[in-house]
RONU-34537 format. One line per 8 residues: for each residue z, x, y of N, C-alpha, C. Coordinates in steps of 0.05 Angstrom, whole numbers. Each point is the difference from the previous one (the first is absolute). Layout:
N
Z/X/Y/Z/X/Y/Z/X/Y ~ ... $
***
This chain:
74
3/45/-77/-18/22/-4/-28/-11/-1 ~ -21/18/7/-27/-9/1/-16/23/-6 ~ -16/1/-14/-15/22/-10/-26/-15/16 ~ -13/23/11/-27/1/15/-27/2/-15 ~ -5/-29/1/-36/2/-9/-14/17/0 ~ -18/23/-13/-18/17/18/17/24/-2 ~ 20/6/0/13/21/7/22/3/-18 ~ -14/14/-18/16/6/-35/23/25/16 $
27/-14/-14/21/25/9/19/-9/23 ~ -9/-23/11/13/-1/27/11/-24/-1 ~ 20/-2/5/29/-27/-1/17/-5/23 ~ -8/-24/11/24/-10/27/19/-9/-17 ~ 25/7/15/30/-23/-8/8/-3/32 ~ 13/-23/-6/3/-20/22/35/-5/-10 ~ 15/11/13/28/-8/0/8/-25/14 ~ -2/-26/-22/7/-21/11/28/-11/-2 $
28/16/-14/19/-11/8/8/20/19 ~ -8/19/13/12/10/25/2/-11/22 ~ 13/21/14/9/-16/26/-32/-6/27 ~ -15/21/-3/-17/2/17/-33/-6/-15 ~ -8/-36/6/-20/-8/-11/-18/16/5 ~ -22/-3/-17/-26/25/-5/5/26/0 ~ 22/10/-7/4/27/-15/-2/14/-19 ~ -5/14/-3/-10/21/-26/-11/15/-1 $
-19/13/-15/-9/25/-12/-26/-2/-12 ~ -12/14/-9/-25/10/-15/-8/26/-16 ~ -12/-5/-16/10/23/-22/-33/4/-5 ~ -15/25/-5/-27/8/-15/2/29/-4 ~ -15/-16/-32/5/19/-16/-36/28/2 ~ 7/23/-2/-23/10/2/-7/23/-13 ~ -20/3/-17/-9/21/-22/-9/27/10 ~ -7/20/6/-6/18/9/-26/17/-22 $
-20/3/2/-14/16/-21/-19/21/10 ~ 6/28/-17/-15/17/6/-27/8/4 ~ -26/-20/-9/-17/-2/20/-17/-23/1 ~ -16/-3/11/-17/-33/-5/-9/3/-27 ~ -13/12/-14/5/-6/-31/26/-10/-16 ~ 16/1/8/30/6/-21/-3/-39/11 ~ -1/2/25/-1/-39/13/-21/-9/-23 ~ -21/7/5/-17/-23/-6/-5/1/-27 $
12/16/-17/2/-5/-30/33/-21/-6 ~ 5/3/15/29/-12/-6/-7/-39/8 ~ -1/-7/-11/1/-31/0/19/-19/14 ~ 22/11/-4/27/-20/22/27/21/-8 ~ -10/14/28/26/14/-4/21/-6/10 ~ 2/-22/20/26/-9/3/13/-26/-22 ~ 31/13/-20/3/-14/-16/16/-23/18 ~ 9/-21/-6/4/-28/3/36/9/13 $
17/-7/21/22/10/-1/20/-18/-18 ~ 24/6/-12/6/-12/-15/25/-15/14 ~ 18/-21/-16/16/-15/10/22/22/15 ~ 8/18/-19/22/22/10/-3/17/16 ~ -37/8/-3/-1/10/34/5/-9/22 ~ -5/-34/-4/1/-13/25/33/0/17 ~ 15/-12/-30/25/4/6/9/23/15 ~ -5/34/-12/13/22/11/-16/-6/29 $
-22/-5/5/-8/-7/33/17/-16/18 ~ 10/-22/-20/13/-16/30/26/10/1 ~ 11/11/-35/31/11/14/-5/29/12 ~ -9/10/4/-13/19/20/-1/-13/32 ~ -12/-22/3/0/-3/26/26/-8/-2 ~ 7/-21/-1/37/-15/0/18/24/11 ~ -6/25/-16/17/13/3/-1/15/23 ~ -22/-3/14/7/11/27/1/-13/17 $
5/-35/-4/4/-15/18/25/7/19 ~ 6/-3/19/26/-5/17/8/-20/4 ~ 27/2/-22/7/-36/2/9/-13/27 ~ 1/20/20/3/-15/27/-19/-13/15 ~ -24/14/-11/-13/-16/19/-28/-2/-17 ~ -10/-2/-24/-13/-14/-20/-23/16/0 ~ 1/27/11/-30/16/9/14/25/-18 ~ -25/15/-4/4/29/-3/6/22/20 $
9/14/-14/11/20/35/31/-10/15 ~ 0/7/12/34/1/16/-11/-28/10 $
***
């Protein structure tokens, strides 16, 4: 896993004991606010993701791997 410099919210994982090198996913996270005031009083609104989020992310992808052929999808 690699969390992106610069870009609060957003996480590569890199499935390195799979079958198909440089595979994986990416995950960002994103706040929505009702108007440019509600933003620019708010200081950091993206909170930090936690270890268990990360987890329900990758068994989320896993689980739609196809164990035949190491991809998502048929």
């Amino acid at each position: 896993m690699r969390l992106r410099p610069g870009e609060p919210g957003a996480c590569d994982y890199n499935w390195v004991s799979g079958p198909n090198k440089g595979y994986g996913f990416s995950s960002f996270q994103h706040t929505a606010f009702g108007s440019i005031q509600d933003r620019a009083s708010t200081p950091s609104a993206i909170e930090p993701i936690t270890v268990d989020e990360h987890r329900e992310s990758i068994r989320d992808f896993l689980g739609q791997i196809n164990s035949e052929t190491g991809y998502i999808g048929d």
